[in-house]
C-alpha positions in Angstrom: -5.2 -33.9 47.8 -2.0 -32.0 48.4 -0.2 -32.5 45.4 -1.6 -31.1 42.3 -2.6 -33.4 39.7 -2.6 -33.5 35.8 -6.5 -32.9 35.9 -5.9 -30.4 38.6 -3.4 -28.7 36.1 -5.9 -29.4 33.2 -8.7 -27.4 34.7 -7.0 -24.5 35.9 -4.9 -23.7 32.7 -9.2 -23.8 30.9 -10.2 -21.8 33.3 -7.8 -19.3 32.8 -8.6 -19.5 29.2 -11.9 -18.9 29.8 -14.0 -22.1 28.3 -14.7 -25.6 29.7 -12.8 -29.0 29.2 -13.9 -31.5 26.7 -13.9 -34.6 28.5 -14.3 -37.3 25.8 -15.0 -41.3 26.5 -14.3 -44.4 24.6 -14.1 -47.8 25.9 -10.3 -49.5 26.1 -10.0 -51.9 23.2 -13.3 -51.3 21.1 -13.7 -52.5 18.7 -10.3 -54.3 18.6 -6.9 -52.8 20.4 -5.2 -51.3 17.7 -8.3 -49.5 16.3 -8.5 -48.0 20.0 -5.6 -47.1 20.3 -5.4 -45.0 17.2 -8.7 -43.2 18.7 -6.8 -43.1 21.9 -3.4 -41.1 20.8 -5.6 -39.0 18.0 -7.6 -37.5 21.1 -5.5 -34.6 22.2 -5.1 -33.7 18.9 -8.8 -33.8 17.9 -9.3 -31.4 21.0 -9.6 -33.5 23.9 -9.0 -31.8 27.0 -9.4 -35.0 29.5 -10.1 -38.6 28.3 -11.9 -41.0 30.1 -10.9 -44.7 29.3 -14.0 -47.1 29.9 -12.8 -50.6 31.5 -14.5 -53.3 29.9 -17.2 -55.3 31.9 -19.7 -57.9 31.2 -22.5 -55.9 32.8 -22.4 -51.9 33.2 -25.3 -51.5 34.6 -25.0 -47.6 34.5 -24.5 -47.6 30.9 -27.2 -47.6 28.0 -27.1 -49.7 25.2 -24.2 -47.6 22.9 -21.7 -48.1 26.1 -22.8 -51.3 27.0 -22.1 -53.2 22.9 -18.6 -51.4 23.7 -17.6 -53.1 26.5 -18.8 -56.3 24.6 -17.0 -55.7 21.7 -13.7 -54.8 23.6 -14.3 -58.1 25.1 -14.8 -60.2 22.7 -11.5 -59.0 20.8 -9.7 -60.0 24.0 -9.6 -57.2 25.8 -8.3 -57.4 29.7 -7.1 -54.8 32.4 -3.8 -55.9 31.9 -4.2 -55.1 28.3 -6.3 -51.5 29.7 -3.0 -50.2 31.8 -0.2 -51.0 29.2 -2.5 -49.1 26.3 -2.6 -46.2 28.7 0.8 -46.4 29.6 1.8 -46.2 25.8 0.0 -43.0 25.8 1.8 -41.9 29.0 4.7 -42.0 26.9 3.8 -39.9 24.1 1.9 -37.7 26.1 3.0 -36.6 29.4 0.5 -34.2 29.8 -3.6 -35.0 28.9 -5.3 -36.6 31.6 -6.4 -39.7 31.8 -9.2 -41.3 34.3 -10.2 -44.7 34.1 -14.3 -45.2 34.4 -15.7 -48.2 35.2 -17.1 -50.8 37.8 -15.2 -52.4 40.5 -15.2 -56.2 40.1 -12.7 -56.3 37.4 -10.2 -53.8 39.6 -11.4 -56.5 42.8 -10.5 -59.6 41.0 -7.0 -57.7 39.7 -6.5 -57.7 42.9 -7.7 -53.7 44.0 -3.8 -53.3 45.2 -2.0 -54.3 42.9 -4.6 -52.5 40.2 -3.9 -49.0 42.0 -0.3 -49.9 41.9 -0.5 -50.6 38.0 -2.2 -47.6 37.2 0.0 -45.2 38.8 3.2 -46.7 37.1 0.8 -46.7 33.3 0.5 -43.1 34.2 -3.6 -42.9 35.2 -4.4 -40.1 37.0 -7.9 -40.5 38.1 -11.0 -43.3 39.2 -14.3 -43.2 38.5 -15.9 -46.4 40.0 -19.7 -46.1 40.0 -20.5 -48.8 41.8 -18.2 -48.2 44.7 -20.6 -45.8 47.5 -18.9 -43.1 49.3 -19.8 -45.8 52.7 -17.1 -48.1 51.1 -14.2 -45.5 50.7 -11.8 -47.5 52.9 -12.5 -50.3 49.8 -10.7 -48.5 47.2 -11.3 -44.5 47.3 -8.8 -43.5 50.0 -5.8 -46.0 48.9 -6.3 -44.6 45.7 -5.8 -41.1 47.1 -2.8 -41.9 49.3 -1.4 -43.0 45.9 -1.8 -39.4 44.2 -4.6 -41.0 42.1 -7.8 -38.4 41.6 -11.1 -39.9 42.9 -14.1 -38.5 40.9 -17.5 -39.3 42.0 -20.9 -38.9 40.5 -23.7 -36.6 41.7 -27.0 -37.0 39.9 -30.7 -35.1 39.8 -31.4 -37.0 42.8 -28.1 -36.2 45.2 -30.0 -34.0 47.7 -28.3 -31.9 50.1 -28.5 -34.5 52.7 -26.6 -36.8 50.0 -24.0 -34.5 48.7 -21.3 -33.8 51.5 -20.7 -38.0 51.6 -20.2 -37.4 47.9 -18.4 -34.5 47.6 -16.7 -35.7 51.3 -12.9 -37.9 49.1 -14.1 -36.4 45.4 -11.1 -34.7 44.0 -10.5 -33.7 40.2 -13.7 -32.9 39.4 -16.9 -33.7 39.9 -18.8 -35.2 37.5 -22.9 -34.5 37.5 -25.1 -37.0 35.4 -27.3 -34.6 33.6 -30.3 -37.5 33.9 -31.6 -40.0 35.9 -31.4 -43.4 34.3 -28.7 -44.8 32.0 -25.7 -43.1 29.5 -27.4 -42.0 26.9 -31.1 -42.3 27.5 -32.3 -39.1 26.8 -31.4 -35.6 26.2 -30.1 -32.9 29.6 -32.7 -30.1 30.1 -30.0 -27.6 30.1 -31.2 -25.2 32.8 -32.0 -27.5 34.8 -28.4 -28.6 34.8 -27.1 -25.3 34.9 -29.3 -24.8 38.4 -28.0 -28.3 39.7 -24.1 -26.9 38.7 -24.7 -24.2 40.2 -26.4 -25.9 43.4 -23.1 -28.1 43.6 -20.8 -25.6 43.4 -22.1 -23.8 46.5 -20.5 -26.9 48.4 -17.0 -27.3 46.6 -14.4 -25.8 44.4 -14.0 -28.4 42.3 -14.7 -28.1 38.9 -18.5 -30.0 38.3 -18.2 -31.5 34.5 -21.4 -32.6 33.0 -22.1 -36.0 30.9 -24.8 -38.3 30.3 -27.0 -37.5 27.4 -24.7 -34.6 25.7 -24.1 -35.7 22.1 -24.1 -32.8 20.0 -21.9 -30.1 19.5 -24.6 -27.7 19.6 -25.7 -29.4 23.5 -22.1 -29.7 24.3 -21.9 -25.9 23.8 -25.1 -25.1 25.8 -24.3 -27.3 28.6 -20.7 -25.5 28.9 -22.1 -22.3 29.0 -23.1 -23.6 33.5 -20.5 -25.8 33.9 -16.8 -26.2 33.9 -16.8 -29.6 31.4 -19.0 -31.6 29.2 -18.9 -35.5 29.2 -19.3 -36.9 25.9 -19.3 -40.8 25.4 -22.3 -42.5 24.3 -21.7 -40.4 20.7 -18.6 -41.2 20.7 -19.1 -45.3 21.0 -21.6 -44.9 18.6 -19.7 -43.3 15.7 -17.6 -46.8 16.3 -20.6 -48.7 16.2 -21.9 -47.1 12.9 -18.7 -47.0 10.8 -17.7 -51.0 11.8 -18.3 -53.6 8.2 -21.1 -56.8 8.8 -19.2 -58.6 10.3 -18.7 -56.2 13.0 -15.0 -55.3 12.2 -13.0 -52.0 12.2 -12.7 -49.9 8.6 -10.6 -47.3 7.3 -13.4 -45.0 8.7 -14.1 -46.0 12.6 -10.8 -43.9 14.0 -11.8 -40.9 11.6 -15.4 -41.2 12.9 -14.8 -40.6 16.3 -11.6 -38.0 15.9 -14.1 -35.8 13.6 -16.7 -35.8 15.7 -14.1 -34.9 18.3 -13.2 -32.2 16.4 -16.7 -30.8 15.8 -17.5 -31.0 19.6 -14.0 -28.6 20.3 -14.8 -25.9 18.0 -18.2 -26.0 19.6 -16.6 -25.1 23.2 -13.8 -23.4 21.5 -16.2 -21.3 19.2 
């Protein structure tokens, strides 16, 4: 992309300070809007470098079981894209700098319609994709009208991109790019860290993006080891989760759920920070 973007921005002013982003996720709306979007402005200040904002869908198939009761939850309190691009445009306007990148799958962005979606986000203020089920063979779909928009296009490389894979992938990836530390679904298992740090390093022989890690990290003491190879750590499963464990019986926000998350935030910046 010509023009620089906020992520672009965002990674060049960490690398200069010498450490890697925190790139936190939660999913729009969970477990009810308001309760998001206290986690959602309390981010930055927690020590959020980037945030990625999960779009709710019936069936993530990428996603493990933590990710997946999300985007049920944020559902079944109503949540809607509609509802997904004004939160992030309420953040635009108390924030004008942290980047934000939508993550999800692409039929609720088709059914929008994919236009007028792209059009919507750049007026809320997003500044990056990441569609998982969208192949770099389908960029005319949604990837390049998203980049003659200014919007950031981040794919995913996993354990199994070879090189015969990775130049499609790396071929309309801007931002970053973001490496899934394991094969299977969010939160499955633990990264083997240098294995990661040899895949990074593999990638970053065929770009000059920045290669963020996620998948699997959920510790502060993982996040620092992974960002020792790697220019950002993912965190979102352990994130979701801190939601999941701090909701009453009936499944309903407390005075704890924001505070949950925003600590373990906290704990997870000192760590890269440290």
């Amino acid at each position: 992309m010509k023009t620089q973007t906020r992520i672009d921005r965002r990674f060049a002013a960490l690398k200069k300070e010498g450490r890697a982003a925190l790139v936190t996720f939660i999913t729009a709306g969970d477990p009810d809007l308001e309760t998001s979007r206290k986690i959602l402005f309390g981010l930055p200040k927690a020590g959020a470098d980037l945030i990625e904002l999960g779009m709710p869908f019936s069936d993530p198939m990428a996603d493990g079981p933590a990710i997946q009761a999300s985007s049920l939850r944020a559902l079944q309190a109503g949540q809607d894209m509609k509802k997904t691009l004004a939160l992030v445009a309420e953040f635009r306007a108390q924030d004008p700098d942290t980047p934000i990148v939508l993550m999800g799958y692409y039929n609720p962005i088709y059914v929008f319609p994919g236009d007028r979606f792209l059009d919507e986000a750049v007026k809320s203020g997003v500044d990056g994709l990441i569609v998982v089920d969208v192949p770099p063979e389908a960029d005319e779909e949604l990837c390049l009208p998203a980049i003659e928009r200014g919007l950031n296009f981040i794919r995913l490389a996993t354990p199994t991109t070879d090189a015969k894979r990775l130049p499609a992938v790396l071929a309309n990836t801007s931002g970053f790019v973001y490496y899934v530390s394991i094969t299977g679904i969010t939160g499955s298992a633990a990264p083997d860290v240098n294995n990661v740090h040899s895949q990074v390093a593999r990638i970053r022989k065929s770009t000059n993006l920045p290669v963020a890690v996620g998948f699997g990290v959920r510790t502060p003491e993982q996040a620092r080891e992974i960002a020792v190879g790697a220019d950002g750590v993912v965190v979102g499963s352990a994130l979701v989760t801190a939601i999941q464990q701090s909701l009453d019986g009936d499944g309903h926000a407390t005075g704890k759920t924001a505070a949950a998350v925003l600590d373990l935030v906290n704990s997870l910046s000192k760590a890269l920070r440290g």
